[in-house]
N, C-alpha and C positions, 0 to 999 in steps of 0.2 A: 815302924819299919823304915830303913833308911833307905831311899832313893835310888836308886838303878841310875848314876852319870858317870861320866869321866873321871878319874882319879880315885874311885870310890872303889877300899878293899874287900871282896869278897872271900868267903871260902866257897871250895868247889863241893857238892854237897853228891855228884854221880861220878862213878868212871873211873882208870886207873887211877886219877889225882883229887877223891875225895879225900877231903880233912887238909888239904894243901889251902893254903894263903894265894889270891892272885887281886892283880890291880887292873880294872879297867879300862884301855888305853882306848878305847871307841863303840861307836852304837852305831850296829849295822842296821837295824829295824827295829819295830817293838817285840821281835823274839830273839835277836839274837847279838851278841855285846864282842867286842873282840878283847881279850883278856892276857896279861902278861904277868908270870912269878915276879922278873924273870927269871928264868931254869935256873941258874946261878946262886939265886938267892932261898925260893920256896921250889924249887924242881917244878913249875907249871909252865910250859915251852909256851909262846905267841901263840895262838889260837882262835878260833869262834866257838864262842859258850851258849849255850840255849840258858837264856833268863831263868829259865826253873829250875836248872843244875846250880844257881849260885844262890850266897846267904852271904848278904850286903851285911856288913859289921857297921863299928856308928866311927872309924877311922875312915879319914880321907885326905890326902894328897893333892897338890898343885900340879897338875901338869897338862900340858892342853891337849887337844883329842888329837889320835895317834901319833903319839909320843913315842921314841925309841925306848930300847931298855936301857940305852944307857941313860937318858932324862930320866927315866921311872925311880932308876937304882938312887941317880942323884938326888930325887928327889925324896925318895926313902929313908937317905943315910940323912939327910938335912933335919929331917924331923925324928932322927931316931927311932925311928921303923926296923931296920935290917932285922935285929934279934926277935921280932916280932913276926915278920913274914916266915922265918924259917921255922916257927913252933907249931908242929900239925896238929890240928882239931881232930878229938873224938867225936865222927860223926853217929847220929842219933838214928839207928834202922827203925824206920816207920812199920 
């Protein structure tokens, strides 16, 4: 399982934006992570995530803890991300 940091792409796995792509732009506590699509790219608006609504993927991004979305976006198109953050996951009902 991959690491819960900074720049590390989750899906959102609860809530209107399960099966959405988002990027970890900060770590508020050990529950809760502040998350960004952004909206633009996978529809996941700026946010705080509860660590258990997300599913760390093994992609991860440069960018330093709370990053704009415009650093995120750039940093997404740099490693050829974009077409990846917009493709929704079929989430798996437990």
């Amino acid at each position: 399982m991959s690491a819960i940091e900074v720049g590390r792409i989750c899906v959102k796995t609860r809530g209107r934006e399960a099966g959405k792509k988002c990027v970890i732009v900060d770590i508020i506590d050990d529950k809760f992570v502040l998350v960004t699509g952004p909206k633009s790219v996978s529809g996941v608006k700026r946010r705080r995530s509860n660590i258990k609504h997300l599913e760390p993927t093994e992609k991860k991004i440069e960018v330093k803890a709370g990053a704009s979305d415009d650093e995120v976006m750039e940093a997404l198109s740099k490693q050829n991300l974009l077409e990846y953050m917009k493709e929704p996951i079929k989430i798996k009902v437990q």
